[in-house]
C-alpha angles and dihedrals in degrees: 000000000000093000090053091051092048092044090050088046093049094050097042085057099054091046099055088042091055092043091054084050103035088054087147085073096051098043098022100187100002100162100347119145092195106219128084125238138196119251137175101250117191122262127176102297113349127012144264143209113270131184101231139163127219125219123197116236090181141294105326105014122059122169110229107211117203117217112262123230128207124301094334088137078069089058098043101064104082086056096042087055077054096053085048101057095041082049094054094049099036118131106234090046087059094097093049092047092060094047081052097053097037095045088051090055104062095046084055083056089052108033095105093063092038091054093046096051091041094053082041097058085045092061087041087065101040089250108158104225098200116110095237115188135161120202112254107168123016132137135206138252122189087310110335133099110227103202111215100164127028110181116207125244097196138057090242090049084047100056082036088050081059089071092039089093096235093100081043086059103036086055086053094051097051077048087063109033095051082043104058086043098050101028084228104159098203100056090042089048094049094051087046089054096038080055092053094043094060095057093042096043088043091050096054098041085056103043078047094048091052093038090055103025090199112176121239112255081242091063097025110137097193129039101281100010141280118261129215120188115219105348118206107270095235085048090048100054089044086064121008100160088064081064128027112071103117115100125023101233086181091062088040094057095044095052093037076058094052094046084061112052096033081059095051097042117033099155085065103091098188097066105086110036084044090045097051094035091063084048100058088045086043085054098049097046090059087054095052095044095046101242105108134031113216090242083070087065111071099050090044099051081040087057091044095056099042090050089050099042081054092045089048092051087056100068118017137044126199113226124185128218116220112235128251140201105287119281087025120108127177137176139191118199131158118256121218109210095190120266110011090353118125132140137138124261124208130209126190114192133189 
């Protein structure tokens, strides 16, 4: 009976993860003028001409979608981890980086007693705490067995499985599928950034876990864990769950994912409160099963936010419409003649 429960949890949870992502499904054609135009798009120094859709938010505000190219998530990552680092020592986010720091401090004074109550909750409510996975895909290589997919066997495995990447990655597939079968801009352009996002996000997580060598609350051998700044990288993969606590990529990558598609899809009022409620059972689920300590939190969702805010930058732009007398509507929108044509048409409707 457990099993079935777990089973019935597990798949309730995909499916409402896939459902906030997937929001073309839901709203097929919400807004969508379907035809593509040309725009000047900026590059460098000076524009170019784009190929671009433009999807109506309401009356006043509509999102324009270039088109994506190929892999160009791939070529927009050295300059992402740039944006990151401007971002981070920017002037006017001072203030919020030292929130940040300091909040994350006090929850590191207090992780012990965090950790304890939370576990102890857990045991309150019968919720096996052990991360419990069978392997579902691997492949070999000479002798040895590469895991790809572990598939959880309890409900707290099940809530941990959601910051794995692998429901990330299986939104942006159905992006890029109903995209390509569609030419919807929008969905092609949100599994392009949540692409990018994976390799930027996964890149700083990584450079911050070996920079800080925090132990996982599992391995910890002192109440909130030891830390151990910039561990040597052979000592580190012999043991990377002495030192790789801070921060939480799972969390990261779950609220990177909800940036996204909130960004993209901001009619779609679900996004967000389902979004962040997978994450604080995502959270919890990492402090009853020992993985993570709270103080890993604040710096991880702030990483998230920051990679999907860059992602986001890459593919749409939010363009506002001046309001008129009532009954009156106008738009202004560029004209592409064929080779070396271009102009800007103007509609006045009432």
């Amino acid at each position: 009976m457990k099993t079935k429960k777990m089973f019935l949890g597990f798949k309730i949870l995909i499916l409402l993860y896939v459902l906030i992502g997937n929001s073309d499904f839901l709203f097929a054609g919400e807004g969508f003028k379907g035809k593509d135009t040309m725009v000047y798009k900026p590059y460098k120094d000076t524009v170019r001409l784009a190929k671009a859709q433009i999807f109506n938010i309401n009356q006043s505000e509509s999102i324009l979608f270039y088109k994506p190219r190929p892999f160009e998530f791939i070529t927009n990552i050295p300059s992402d981890l740039g944006g990151f680092g401007k971002a981070v020592v920017a002037k006017k986010n001072l203030p919020k980086l030292g929130l940040l720091l300091g909040t994350t401090a006090v929850m590191v004074a207090f992780d012990q007693p965090l950790l304890d109550a939370a576990q102890k909750f857990g045991r309150f409510i019968n919720l096996d705490a052990e991360r419990k996975f069978k392997r579902a895909i691997f492949f070999k290589i000479g002798n040895f067995d590469v895991p790809v997919l572990d598939l959880p066997q309890n409900l707290n495995s099940v809530f941990y499985f959601l910051g794995e990447g692998w429901p990330s990655v299986l939104v942006a597939g159905s992006f890029f599928g109903y995209g390509m079968a569609t030419n919807d801009y929008r969905a092609r352009q949100t599994s392009s950034q949540l692409a990018e996002m994976f390799f930027s996000l996964a890149i700083t997580c990584q450079v911050l876990k070996r920079m800080t060598g925090r132990q996982s609350p599992f391995n910890s051998t002192k109440a909130g864990g030891e830390w151990h700044p910039f561990t040597n990288l052979g000592t580190y993969q012999a043991n990377v769950s002495n030192y790789d606590a801070f921060p939480s990529g799972h969390l990261a990558t779950m609220m990177a994912t909800v940036t996204i598609l909130s960004g993209n899809y901001p009619s779609n009022k679900y996004i967000k409160p389902v979004g962040y409620t997978i994450m604080g059972l995502l959270g919890y689920a990492m402090m009853n099963n020992g993985v993570h300590w709270m103080g890993d939190y604040p710096v991880a969702i702030a990483i998230g936010y920051t990679c999907g805010k860059i992602a986001l930058s890459r593919g749409q732009k939010t363009t506002y419409k001046k309001p008129l007398a009532k009954g009156y509507k106008s738009t202004l929108m560029p004209l592409f003649f064929g080779q070396n044509g271009y102009g800007l048409s103007y509609r006045l409707s009432f």
